[in-house]
N, C-alpha and C positions, 0 to 999 in steps of 0.2 A: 526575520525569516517568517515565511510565511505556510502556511500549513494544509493541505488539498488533501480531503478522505472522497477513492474512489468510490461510489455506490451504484455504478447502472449494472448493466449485462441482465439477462435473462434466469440467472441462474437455473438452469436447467436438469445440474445434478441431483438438484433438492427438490426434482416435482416429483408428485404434483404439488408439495406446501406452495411452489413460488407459482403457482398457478392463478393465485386470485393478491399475490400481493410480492413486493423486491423481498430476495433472501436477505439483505441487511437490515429490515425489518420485524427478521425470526425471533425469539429469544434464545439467547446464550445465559445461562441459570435466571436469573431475576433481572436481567436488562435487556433490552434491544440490543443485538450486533452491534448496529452502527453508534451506541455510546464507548464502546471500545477503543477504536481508533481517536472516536474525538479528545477522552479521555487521556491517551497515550501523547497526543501533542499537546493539549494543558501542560500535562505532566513533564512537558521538555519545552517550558515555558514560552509556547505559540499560544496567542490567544487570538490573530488573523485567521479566520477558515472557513476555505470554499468547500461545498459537499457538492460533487459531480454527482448525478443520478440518471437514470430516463426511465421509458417504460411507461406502464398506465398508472404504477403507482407514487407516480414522482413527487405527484401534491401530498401524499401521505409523509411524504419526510417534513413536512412545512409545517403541518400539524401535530405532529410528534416533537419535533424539536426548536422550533419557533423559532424564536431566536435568539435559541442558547443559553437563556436564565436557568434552567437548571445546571449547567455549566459553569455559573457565575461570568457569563460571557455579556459583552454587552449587544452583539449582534453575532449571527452566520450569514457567510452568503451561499446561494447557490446556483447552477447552473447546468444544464440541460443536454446530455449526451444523445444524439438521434441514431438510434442502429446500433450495430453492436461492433466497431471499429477496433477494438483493442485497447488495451490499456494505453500507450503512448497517445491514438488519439483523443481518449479522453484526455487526456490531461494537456493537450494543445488547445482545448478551452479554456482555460485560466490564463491564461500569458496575459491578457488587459489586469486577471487580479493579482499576476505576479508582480508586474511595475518596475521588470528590469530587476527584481529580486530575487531570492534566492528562495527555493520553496523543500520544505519536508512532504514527501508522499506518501499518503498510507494508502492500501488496499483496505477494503471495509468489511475485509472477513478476517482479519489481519487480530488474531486475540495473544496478549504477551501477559506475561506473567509481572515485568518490572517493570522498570522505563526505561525511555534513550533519551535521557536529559544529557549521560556525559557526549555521545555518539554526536545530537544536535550540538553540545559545546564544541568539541573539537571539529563538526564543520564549519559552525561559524569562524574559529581561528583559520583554520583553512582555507577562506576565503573565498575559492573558485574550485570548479570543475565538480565531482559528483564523487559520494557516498552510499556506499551498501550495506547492509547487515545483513549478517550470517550466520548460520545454525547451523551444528548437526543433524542429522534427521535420518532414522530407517531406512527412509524410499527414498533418496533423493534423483532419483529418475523423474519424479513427479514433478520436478523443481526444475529451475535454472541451475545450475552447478559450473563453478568457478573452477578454474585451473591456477594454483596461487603458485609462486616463487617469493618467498619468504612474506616478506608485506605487502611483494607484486601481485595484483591480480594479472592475470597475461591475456584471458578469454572466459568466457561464459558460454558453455552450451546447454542450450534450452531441452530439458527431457530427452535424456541420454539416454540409449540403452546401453550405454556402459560409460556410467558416470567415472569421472576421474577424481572424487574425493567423495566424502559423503557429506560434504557441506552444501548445504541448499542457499540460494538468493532470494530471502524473505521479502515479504510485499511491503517493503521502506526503504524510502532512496532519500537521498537528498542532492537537488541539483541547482547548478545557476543558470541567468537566464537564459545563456546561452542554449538549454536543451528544446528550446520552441524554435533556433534553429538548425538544431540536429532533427527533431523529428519531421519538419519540412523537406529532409533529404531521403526519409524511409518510403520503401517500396511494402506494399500488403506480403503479408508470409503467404505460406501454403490455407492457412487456415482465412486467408481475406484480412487480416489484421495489419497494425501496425505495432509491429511488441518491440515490447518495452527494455526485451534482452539485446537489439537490435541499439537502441540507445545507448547502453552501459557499455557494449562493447564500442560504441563508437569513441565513451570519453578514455576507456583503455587504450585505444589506438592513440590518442592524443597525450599517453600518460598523466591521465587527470582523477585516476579512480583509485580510492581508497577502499579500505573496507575494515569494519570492526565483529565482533561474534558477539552476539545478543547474550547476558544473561539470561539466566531461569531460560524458564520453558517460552515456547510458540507454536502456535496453531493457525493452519487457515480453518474457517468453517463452513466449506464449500461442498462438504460431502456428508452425507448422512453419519459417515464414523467420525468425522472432522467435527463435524457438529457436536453430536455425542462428547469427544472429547473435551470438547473447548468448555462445554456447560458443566461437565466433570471436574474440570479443572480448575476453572473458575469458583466452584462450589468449595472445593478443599480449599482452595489457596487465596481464593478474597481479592483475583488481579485486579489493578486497574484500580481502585476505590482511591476517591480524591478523595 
């Protein structure tokens, strides 16, 4: 299995910081954001990994993270998101470095407290079709939120104003290859995107989606209090540390 941390988009909520550089190049306590995610798939023994990016700051990931020696990696690769399409369209750029495999996706604001080494095991046994993990969370209006029947997911609606559980759809999937041609089939949202919630419920329709509940805590770090937290939390609790 193979391992894709998303890192383009504008990040917007965080200017002006994201004004002169990518918000997964912020720090989160004592690290860069985007060691997070990388971290997190090491940690669920992926050591294949594309880092999707764009923007002006794109050649700053190249420079910063090379190629992955401080990871103990023997290379990364990367590859180049133009605009700002959505999550599912970035990730219809990796399909040449999926290879008809099966990939783990992080989002690269994506900060977890443990790992998903058991979650990536049991989808490796699994074989086919796709994987979510899922949190509790306060807001989950802010979130994707699932509509479960015992260990059925049924649906996923995208920022609810009246969510049906308070469990949110964090930014980690795992899919086969088949999801390069699911997202060939998506139409742009209202927002011009092609999202990613639009995916998951397609492999629901198909009865192919699982889903497990993340230990410990999770954060994205895409908002000033998000941020805040993640570097909070990180600091008490030492996530992530290979």
């Amino acid at each position: 299995m193979k391992g894709v941390v998303l890192a383009g988009g504008l990040g917007s909520r965080l200017s002006p910081l994201t004004r002169i550089t990518n918000k997964h190049l912020l720090p989160v306590f004592n690290k860069p954001m985007i060691y997070y995610p990388i971290e997190a798939l090491i940690n669920a023994g992926i050591d294949d990994i594309m880092i999707v990016t764009g923007g002006n700051s794109a050649g700053d990931f190249l420079k910063l993270l090379r190629n992955g020696k401080d990871f103990g990696l023997k290379h990364l690769n990367y590859t180049y998101q133009e605009g700002e399409g959505g999550i599912a369209d970035a990730l219809s750029l990796v399909q040449h470095f999926a290879d008809d495999g099966p990939v783990c996706v992080i989002l690269g604001d994506n900060i977890i407290e443990g790992n998903i080494r058991a979650a990536a095991d049991e989808y490796r046994a699994q074989g086919k079709g796709a994987k979510i993990l899922l949190k509790k969370v306060p807001d989950p209006q802010r979130f994707g939120v699932p509509e479960l029947d015992g260990s059925r997911v049924l649906n996923i609606e995208e920022k609810p104003s009246v969510p049906k559980s308070d469990l949110a759809v964090i930014g980690i999937y795992f899919y086969d290859a088949t999801v390069f041609d699911v997202i060939k089939t998506l139409v742009p949202s209202g927002r011009g995107e092609l999202e990613i919630t639009d995916v998951n419920n397609h492999y629901i329709r198909r009865g192919e989606m699982t889903w497990n509940e993340l230990d410990g805590w999770w954060t994205d770090a895409g908002t000033f209090d998000s941020l805040l937290l993640a570097s909070n939390l990180v600091a008490k609790t030492g996530a992530n540390n290979l």
